[in-house]
N, CA, C and O atoms as CSV, one atom per row, in Angstrom:
chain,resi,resn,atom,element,x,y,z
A,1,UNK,N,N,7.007,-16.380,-2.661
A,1,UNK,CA,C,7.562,-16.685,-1.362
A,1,UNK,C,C,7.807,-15.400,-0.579
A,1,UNK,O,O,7.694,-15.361,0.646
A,2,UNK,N,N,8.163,-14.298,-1.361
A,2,UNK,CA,C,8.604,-13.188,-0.963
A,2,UNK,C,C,7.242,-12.170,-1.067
A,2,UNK,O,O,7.510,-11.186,-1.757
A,3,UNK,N,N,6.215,-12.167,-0.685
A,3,UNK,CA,C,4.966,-11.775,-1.551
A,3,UNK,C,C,4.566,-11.044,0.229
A,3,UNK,O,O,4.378,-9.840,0.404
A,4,UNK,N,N,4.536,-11.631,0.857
A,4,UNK,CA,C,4.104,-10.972,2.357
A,4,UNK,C,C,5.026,-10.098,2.850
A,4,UNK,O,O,4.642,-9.069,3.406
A,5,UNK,N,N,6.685,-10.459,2.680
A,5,UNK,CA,C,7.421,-9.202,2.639
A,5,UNK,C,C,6.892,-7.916,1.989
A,5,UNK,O,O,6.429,-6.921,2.547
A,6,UNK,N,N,7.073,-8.173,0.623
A,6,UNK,CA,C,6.801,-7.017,-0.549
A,6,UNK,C,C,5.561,-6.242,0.459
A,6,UNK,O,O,5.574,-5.131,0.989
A,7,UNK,N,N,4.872,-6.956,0.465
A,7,UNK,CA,C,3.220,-6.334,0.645
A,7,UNK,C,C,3.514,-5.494,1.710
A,7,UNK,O,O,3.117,-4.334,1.607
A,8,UNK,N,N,4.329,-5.929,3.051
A,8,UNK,CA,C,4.957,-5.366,4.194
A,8,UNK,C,C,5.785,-3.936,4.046
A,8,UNK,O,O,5.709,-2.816,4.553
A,9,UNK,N,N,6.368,-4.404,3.361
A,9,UNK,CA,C,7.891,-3.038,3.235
A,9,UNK,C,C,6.647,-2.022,2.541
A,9,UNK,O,O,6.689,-0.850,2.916
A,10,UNK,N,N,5.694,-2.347,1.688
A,10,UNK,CA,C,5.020,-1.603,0.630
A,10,UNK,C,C,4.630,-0.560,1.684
A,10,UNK,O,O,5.102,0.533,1.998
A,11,UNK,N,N,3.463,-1.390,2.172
A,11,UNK,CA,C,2.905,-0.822,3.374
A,11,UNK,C,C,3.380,0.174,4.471
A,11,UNK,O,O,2.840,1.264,4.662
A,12,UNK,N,N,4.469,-0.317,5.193
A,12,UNK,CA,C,5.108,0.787,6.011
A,12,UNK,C,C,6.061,1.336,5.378
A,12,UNK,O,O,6.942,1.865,6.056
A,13,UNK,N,N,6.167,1.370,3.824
A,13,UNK,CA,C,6.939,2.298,3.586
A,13,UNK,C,C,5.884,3.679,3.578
A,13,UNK,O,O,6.083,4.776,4.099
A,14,UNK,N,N,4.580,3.155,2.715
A,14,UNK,CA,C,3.303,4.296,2.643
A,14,UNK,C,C,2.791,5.023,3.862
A,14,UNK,O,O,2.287,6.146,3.836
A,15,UNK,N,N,3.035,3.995,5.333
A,15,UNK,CA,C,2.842,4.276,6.452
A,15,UNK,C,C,3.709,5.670,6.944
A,15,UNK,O,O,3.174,6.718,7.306
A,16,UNK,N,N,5.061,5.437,6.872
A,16,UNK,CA,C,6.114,6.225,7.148
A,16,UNK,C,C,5.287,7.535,6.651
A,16,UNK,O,O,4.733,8.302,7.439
A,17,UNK,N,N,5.276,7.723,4.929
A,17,UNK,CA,C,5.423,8.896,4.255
A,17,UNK,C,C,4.396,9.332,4.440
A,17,UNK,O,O,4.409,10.560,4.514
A,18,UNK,N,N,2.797,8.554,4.638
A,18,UNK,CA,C,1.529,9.106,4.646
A,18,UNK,C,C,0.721,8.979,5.759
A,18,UNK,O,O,1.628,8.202,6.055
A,19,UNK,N,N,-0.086,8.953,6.701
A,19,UNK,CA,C,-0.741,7.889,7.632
A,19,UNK,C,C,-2.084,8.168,7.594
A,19,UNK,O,O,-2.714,7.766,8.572
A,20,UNK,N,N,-2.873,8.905,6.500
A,20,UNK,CA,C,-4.292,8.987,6.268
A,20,UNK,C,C,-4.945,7.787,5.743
A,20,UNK,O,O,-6.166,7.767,5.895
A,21,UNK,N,N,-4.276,6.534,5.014
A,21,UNK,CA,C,-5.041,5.070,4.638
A,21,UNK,C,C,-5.669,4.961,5.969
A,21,UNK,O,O,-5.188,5.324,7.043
A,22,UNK,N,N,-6.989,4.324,5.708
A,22,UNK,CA,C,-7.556,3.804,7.028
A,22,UNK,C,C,-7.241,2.988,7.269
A,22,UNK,O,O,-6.082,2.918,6.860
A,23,UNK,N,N,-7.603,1.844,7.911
A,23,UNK,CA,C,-7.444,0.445,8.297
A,23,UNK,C,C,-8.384,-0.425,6.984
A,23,UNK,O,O,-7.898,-1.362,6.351
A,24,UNK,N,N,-9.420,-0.027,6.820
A,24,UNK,CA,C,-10.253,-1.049,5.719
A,24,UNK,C,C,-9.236,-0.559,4.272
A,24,UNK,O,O,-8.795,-1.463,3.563
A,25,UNK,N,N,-8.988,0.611,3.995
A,25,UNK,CA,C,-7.885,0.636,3.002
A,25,UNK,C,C,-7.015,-0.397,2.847
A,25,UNK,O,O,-7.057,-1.153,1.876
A,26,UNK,N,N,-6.124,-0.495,3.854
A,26,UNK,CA,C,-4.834,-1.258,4.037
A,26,UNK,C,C,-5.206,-2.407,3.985
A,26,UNK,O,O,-4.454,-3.171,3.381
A,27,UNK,N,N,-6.226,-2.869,4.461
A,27,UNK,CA,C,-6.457,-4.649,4.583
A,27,UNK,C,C,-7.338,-4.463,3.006
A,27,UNK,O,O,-7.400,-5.671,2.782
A,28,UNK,N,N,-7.845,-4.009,2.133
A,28,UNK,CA,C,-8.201,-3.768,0.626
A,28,UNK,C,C,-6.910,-4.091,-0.114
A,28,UNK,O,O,-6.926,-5.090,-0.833
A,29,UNK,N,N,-5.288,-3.046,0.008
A,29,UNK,CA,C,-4.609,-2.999,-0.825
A,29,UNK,C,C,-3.741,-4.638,0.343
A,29,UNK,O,O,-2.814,-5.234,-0.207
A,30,UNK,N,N,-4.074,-5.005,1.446
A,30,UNK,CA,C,-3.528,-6.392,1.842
A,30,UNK,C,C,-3.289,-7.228,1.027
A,30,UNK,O,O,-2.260,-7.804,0.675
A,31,UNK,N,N,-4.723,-7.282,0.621
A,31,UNK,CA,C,-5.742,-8.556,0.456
A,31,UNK,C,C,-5.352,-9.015,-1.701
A,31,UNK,O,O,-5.995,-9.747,-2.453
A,32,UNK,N,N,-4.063,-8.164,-1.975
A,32,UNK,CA,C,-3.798,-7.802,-3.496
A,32,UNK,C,C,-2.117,-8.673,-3.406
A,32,UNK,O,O,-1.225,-8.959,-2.607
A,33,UNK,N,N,-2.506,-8.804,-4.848
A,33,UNK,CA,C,-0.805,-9.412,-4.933
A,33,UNK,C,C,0.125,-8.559,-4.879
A,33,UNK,O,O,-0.524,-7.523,-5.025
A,34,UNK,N,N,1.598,-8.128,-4.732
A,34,UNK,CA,C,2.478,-7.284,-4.359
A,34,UNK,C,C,2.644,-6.191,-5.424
A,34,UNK,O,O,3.002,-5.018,-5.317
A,35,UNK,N,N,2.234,-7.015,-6.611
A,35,UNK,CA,C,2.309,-5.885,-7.696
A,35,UNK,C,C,1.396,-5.004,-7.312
A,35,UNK,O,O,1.731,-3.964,-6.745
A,36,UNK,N,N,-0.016,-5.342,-7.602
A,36,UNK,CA,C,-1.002,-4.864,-7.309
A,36,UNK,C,C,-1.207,-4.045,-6.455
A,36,UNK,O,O,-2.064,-3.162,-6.484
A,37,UNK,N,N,-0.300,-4.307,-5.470
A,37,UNK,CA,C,-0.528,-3.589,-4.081
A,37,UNK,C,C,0.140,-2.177,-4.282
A,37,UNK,O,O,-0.276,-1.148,-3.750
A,38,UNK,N,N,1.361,-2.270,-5.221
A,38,UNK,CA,C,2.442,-1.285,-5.507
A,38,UNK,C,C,1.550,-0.055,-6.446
A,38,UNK,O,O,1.625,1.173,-6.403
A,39,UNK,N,N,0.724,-0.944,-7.262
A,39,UNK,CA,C,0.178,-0.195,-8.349
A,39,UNK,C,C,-0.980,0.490,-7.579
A,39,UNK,O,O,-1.042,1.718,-7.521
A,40,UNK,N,N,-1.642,-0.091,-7.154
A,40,UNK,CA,C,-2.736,0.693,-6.155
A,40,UNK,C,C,-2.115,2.028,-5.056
A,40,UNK,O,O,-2.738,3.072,-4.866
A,41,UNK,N,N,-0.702,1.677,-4.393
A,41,UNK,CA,C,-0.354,2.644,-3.476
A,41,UNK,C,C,0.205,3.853,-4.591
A,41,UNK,O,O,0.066,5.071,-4.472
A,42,UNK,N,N,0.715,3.283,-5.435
A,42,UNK,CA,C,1.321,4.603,-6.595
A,42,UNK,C,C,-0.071,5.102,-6.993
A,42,UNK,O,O,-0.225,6.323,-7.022
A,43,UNK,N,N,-0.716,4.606,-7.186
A,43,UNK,CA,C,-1.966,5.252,-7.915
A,43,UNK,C,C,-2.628,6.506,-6.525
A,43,UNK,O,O,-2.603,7.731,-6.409
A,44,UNK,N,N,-2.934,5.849,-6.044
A,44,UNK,CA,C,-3.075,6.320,-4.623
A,44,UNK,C,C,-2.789,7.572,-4.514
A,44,UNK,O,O,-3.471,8.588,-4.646
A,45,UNK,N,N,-1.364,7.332,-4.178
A,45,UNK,CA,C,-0.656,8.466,-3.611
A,45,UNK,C,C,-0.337,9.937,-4.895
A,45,UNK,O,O,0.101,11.045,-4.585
A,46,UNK,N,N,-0.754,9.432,-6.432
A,46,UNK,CA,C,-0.631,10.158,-7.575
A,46,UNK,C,C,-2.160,10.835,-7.624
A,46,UNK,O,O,-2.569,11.600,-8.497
A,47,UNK,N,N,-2.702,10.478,-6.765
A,47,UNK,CA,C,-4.356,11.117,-6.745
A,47,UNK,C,C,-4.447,11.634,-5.638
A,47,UNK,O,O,-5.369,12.436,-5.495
A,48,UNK,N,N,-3.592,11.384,-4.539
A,48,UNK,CA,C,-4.232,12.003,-3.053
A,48,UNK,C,C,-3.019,13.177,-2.833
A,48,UNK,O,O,-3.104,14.208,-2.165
A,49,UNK,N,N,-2.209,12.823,-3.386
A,49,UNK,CA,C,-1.035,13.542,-2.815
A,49,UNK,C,C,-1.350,15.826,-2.922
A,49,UNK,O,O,-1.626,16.370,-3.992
A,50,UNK,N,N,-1.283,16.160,-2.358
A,50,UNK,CA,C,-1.679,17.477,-2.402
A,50,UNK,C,C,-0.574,18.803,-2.749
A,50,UNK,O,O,-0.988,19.962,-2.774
């Protein structure tokens, strides 16, 4: 029920801290269940981060 929130807060929280995801990124880690979405942006950001 709470699954489009999660995905939301996920999102502009990554937005805030990062803003290099493209647009086909974001609608990729969208299109994932909230976990998923969490695990993909941690992964993400543990590989891109500089």
């Amino acid at each position: 029920m709470g699954h489009k929130l999660d995905i939301e807060e996920t999102l502009e929280f990554c937005r805030e801290s990062d803003e290099r995801l493209s647009e086909i990124e974001w609608e990729y880690l969208s299109s994932k269940n909230p976990n998923s979405v969490r695990n993909e942006v941690l992964t993400y950001w543990g590989t891109h981060k500089e």
